[in-house]
matplotlib code that plots the C-alpha trace (Angstrom):
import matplotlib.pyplot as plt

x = [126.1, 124.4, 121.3, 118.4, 116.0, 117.8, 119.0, 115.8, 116.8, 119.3, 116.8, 115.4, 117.4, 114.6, 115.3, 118.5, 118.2, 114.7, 115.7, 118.8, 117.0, 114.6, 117.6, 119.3, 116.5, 116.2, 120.0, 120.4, 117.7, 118.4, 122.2, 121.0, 118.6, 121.4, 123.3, 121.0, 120.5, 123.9, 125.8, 128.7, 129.0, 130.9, 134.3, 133.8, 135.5, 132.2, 131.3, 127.6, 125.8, 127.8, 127.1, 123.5, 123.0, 125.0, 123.8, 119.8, 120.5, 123.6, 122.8, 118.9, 117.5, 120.2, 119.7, 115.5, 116.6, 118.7, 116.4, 113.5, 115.4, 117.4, 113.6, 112.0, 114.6, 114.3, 110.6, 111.3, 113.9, 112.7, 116.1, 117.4, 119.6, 121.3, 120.6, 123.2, 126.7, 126.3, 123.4, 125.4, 128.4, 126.5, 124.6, 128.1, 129.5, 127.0, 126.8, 130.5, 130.1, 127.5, 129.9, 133.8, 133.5, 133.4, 137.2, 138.4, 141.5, 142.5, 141.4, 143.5, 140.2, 141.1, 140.5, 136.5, 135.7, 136.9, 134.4, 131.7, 132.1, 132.4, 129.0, 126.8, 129.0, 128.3, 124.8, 124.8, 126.9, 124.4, 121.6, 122.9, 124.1, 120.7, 119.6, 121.8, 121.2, 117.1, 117.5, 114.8, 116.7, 113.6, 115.0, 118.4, 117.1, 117.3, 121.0, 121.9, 120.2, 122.4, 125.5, 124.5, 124.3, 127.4, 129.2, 127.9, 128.5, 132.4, 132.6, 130.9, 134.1, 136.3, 135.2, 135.9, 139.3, 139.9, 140.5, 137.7, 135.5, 132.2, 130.6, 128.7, 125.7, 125.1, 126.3, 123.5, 121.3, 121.8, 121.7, 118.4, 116.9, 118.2, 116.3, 113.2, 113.4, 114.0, 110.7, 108.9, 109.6, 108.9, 105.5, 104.3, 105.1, 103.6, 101.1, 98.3, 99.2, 98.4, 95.6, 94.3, 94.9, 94.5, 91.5, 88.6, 87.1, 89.3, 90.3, 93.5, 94.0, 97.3, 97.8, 100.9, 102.0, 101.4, 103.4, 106.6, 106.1, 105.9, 109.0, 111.1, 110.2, 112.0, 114.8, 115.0, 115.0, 117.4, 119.6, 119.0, 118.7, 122.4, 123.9, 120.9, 118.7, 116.2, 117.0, 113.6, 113.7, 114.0, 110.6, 109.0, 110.3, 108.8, 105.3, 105.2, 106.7, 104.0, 101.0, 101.8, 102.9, 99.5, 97.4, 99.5, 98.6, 95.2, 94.3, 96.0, 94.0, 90.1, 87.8, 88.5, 92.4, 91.8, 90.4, 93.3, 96.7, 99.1, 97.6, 97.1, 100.3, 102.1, 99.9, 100.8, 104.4, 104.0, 102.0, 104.9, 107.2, 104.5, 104.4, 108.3, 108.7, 106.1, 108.2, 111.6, 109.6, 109.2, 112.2, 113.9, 111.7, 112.8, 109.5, 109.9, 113.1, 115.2, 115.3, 111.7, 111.7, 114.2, 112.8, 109.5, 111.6, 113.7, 111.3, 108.4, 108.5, 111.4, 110.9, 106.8, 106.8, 109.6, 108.2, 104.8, 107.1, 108.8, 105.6, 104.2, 106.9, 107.4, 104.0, 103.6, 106.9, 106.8, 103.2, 101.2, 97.9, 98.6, 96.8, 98.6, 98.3, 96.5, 100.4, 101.4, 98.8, 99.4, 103.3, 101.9, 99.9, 102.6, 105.3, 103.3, 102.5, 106.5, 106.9, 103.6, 105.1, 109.0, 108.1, 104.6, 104.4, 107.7, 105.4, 102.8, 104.9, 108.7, 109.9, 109.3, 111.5, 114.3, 111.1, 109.0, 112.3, 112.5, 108.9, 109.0, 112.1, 110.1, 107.2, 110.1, 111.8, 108.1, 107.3, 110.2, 110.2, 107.0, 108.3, 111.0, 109.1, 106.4, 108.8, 111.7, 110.2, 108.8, 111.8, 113.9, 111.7, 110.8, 107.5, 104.5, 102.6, 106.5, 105.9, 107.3]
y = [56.4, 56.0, 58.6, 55.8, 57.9, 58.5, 54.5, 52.9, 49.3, 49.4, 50.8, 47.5, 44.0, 42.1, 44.5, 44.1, 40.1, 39.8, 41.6, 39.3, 36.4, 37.0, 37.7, 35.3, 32.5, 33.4, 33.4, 30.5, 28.1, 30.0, 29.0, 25.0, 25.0, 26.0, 23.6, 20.5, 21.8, 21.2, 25.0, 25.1, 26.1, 29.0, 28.5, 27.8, 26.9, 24.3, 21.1, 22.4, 20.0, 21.1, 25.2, 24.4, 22.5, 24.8, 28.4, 27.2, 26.2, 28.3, 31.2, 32.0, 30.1, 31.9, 35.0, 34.8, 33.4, 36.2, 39.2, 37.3, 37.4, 40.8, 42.0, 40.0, 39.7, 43.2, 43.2, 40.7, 42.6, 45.8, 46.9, 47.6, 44.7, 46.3, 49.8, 51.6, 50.9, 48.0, 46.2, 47.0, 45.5, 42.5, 41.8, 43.0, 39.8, 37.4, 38.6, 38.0, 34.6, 34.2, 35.7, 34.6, 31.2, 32.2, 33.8, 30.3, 30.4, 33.6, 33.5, 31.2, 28.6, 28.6, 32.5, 32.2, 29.3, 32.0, 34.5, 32.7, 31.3, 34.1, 35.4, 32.8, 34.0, 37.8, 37.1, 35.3, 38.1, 40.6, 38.8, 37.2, 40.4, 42.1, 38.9, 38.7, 41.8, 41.4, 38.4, 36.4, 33.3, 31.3, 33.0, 30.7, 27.7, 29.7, 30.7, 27.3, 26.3, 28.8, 27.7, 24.1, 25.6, 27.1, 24.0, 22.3, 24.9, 24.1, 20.6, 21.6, 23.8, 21.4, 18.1, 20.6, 21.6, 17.7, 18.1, 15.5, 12.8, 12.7, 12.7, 15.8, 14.0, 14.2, 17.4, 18.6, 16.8, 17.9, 21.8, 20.9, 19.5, 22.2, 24.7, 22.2, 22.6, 26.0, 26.4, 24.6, 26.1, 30.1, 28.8, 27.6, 31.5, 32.8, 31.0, 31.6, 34.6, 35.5, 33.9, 35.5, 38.9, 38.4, 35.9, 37.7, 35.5, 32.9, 30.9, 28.3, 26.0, 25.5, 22.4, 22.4, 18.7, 18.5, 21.6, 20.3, 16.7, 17.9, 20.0, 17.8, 14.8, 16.8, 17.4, 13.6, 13.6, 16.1, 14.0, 11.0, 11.2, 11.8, 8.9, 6.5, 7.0, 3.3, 2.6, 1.4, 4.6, 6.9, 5.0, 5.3, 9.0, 9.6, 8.3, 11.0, 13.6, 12.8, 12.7, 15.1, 17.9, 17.0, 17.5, 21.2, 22.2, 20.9, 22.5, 26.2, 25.6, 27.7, 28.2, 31.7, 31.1, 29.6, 32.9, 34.8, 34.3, 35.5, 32.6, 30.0, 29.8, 29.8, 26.3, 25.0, 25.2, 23.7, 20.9, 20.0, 19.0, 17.2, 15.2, 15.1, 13.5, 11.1, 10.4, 10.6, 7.4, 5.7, 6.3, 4.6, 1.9, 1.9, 2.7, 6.2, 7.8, 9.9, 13.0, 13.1, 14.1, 16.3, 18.5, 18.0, 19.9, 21.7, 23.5, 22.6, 23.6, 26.1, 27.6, 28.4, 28.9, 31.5, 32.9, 33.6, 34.6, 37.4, 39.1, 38.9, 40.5, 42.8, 44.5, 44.8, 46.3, 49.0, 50.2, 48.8, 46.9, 43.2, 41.7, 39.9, 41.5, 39.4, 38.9, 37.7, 35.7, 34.1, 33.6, 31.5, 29.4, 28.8, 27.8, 25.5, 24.1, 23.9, 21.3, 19.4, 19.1, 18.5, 16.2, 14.6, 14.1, 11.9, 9.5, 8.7, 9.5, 8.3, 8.2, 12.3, 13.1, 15.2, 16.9, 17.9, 19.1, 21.6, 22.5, 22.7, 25.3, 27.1, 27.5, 28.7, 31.6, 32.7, 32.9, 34.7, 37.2, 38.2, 38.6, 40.6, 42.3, 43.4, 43.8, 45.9, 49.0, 48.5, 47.2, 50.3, 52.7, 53.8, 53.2, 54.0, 55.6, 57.9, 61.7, 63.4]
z = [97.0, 93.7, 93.8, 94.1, 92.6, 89.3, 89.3, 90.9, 89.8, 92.5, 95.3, 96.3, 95.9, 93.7, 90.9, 89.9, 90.2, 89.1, 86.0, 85.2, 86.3, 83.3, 80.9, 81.7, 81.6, 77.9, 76.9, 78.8, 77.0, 73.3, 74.1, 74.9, 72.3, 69.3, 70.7, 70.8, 67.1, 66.0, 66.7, 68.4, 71.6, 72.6, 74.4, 78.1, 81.6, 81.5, 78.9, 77.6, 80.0, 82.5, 81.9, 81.6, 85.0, 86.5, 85.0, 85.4, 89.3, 90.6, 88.0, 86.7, 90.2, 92.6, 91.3, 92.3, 95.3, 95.9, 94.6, 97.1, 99.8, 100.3, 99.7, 102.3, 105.2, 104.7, 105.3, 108.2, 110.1, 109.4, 108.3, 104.6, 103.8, 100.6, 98.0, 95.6, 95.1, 98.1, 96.4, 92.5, 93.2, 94.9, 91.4, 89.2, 91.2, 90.1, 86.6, 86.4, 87.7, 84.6, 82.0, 83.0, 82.1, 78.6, 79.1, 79.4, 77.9, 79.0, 82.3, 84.8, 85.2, 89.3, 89.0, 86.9, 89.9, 92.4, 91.1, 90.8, 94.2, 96.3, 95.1, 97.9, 100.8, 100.0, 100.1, 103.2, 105.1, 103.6, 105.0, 108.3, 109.8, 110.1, 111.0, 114.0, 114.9, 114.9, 116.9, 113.9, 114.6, 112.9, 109.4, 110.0, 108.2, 105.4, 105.7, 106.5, 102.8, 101.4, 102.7, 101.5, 98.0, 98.4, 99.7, 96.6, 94.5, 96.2, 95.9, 91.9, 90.7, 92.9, 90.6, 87.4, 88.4, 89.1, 93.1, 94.2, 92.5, 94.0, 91.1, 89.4, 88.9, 93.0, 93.9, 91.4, 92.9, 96.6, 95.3, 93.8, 96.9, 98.5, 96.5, 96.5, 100.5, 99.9, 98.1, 100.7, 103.2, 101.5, 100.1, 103.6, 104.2, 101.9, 99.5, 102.7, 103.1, 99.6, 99.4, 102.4, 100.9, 97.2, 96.8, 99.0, 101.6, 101.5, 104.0, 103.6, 106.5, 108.0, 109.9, 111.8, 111.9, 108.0, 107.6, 109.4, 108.1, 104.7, 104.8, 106.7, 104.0, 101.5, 103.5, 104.3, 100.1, 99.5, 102.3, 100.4, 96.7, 95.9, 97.8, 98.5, 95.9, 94.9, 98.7, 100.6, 102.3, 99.9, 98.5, 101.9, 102.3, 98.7, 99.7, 103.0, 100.7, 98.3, 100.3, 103.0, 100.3, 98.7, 102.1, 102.5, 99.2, 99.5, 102.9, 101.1, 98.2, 97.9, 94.9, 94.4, 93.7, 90.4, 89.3, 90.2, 88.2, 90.9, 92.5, 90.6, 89.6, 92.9, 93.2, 89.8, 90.7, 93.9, 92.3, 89.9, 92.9, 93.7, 90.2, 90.3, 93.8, 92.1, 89.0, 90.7, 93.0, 89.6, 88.2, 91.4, 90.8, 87.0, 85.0, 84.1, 82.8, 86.2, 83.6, 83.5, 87.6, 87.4, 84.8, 87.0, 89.6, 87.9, 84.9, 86.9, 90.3, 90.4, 86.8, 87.1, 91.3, 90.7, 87.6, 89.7, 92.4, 90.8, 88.8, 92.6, 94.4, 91.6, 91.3, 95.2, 95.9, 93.5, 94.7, 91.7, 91.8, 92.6, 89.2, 86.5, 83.1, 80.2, 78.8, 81.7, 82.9, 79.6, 80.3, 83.3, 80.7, 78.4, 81.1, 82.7, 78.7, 78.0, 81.6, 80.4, 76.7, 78.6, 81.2, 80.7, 76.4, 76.4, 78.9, 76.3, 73.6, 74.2, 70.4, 70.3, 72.9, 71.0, 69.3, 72.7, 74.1, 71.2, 72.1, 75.3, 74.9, 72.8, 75.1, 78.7, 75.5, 75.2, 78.5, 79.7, 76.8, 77.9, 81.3, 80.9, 78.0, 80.4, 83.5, 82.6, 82.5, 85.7, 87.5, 86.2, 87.2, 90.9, 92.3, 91.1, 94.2, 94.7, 93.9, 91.9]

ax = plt.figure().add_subplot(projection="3d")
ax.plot(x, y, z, "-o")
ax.set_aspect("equal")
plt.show()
């Protein structure tokens, strides 16, 4: 087994991902951005719109998902869900899911969708078995999410390859409802147990029936949205996604939070699923464009929540003080600048689209560079409070 102590970024499994996460959100925007600019794109198994739906969702957000929860399963089961060569080979199979589709030509194409397939069933069986054995059968919602991406993820490489014709356009939007339930259901974990600990003498309420209406609304959306979307329901399941998600975050919400970054942030993310539920309401109706709501979601929600996320989890599980640095506090800032600039400035300002885009790229480069500028020293090094 790899000697932990010498390789700490393999120790724990939100290092390795965390890490490539960060990378991998830079190389991924700087690759779309040259792009919109006129470069050409590098050979690939995937048409550039294509690779940059399906890297931001199945690549850069599966990969947080991922470090998240071989950490925390961990944390819930008691048991250590993957270190060394186990958890290595597990993060060497999703970075080859990130690179082979730029062998395309010689690469069988069947073989690159393979690879990058097999990486969601590998983390399941990593995380179900301990699972199992702990009996925490209220964790299996989470699998079952997993497998959902992955069966998207399937019917994804299956539309490429030419086997079916459901459309891509839906199968990316049932893996980002997916994640969006995903999200909802972590945060109702976690956000008041944060706050509880991190913002002295505060108090978030919990109400139970908000909780489970407000989760199962998004399911109902995530259900909906690809097949049935503009339908009468999915307006009324909108409103109750709206307003209940608005009462949760609400009744988690005290004035000390908006003095503490780790916090804040958490909120703002949750907030923009919030605004893009809203939009993606409009856009059914037809007075706002459907891009708008996705990037709401997308950027929004599961670019700043899991940007928070990871400086979080990060700090805490390598034994450092939980308090966001002045850089990163201002990497929160600017990412929630670059979804006002990409989702809310094309509203009052249609004509300057292309040019917020650009912007608004800008703004999710700087954020991340601070990130992984700020975080890669202390994800390759073992904890602070270990001796020597």
């Amino acid at each position: 087994m790899l000697n932990t102590r010498t390789l700490a970024v393999f120790s724990t499994g939100f290092r390795p991902f965390f890490l490539m996460a960060g990378v991998s959100a830079i190389a991924l925007i700087y690759l779309w951005v040259r792009f919109l600019a006129g470069a050409d794109f590098p050979q690939n198994y995937y048409s550039p719109l294509n690779w940059h739906a399906h890297e931001m969702l199945f690549g850069y957000s599966v990969a947080v998902f991922s470090g998240f929860l071989l950490t925390a399963v961990g944390n819930w089961t008691g048991r250590k869900i993957a270190e060394g060569l186990k958890l290595a080979a597990l993060a060497l199979l999703w970075l080859l899911g990130r690179l082979m589709p730029f062998t395309a030509g010689s690469v069988p194409i069947e073989l690159i969708a393979l690879i990058d397939l097999s990486f969601l069933p590998c983390l399941i069986v990593y995380l179900a078995i301990p699972i199992w054995q702990q009996k925490k059968v209220k964790n299996l919602p989470v699998l079952l999410l997993l497998l959902a991406m992955f069966i998207a993820n399937l019917f994804f490489h299956l539309e490429l390859l030419g086997i079916t014709q459901l459309g891509l356009s839906s199968i990316l939007q049932a893996v980002i409802g997916a994640m969006l339930v995903f999200i909802a259901i972590i945060a109702g974990r976690v956000i008041p147990f944060f706050v509880r600990s991190g913002a002295k003498g505060s108090t978030p309420i919990v109400w139970p029936l908000v909780e489970k209406v407000s989760v199962l609304s998004i399911v109902a959306l995530m259900i909906l949205k690809p097949f049935y979307y503009a339908s009468t329901l999915f307006l009324l399941c909108s409103l109750i996604a709206m307003v209940s998600n608005t009462i949760r975050i609400t009744g988690w919400y005290c004035k000390p939070v908006s003095k503490v970054p780790l916090l804040w942030v958490l909120f703002t993310g949750y907030a923009w699923m919030i605004v893009g539920i809203g939009l993606d309401f409009l856009a059914a109706l037809d007075v706002v464009s459907p891009a708008l709501a996705l990037h709401a979601m997308t950027a929004g929600s599961i670019g700043v929540l899991t940007l928070g996320m990871m400086s979080r989890v990060s700090l805490g599980h390598t034994g450092r003080p939980l308090k966001a640095s002045k850089l990163i506090a201002s990497a929160f800032a600017i990412m929630n600048l670059a979804v006002v600039v990409r989702v809310i400035a094309p509203i009052i300002v249609p004509a300057k689209y292309s040019l917020f885009l650009h912007i608004s790229s800008g703004f999710w480069l700087l954020a991340f560079a601070f990130f992984v500028f700020y975080y890669t020293p202390i994800l390759l090094r073992p904890r602070a409070d270990e001796s020597n």
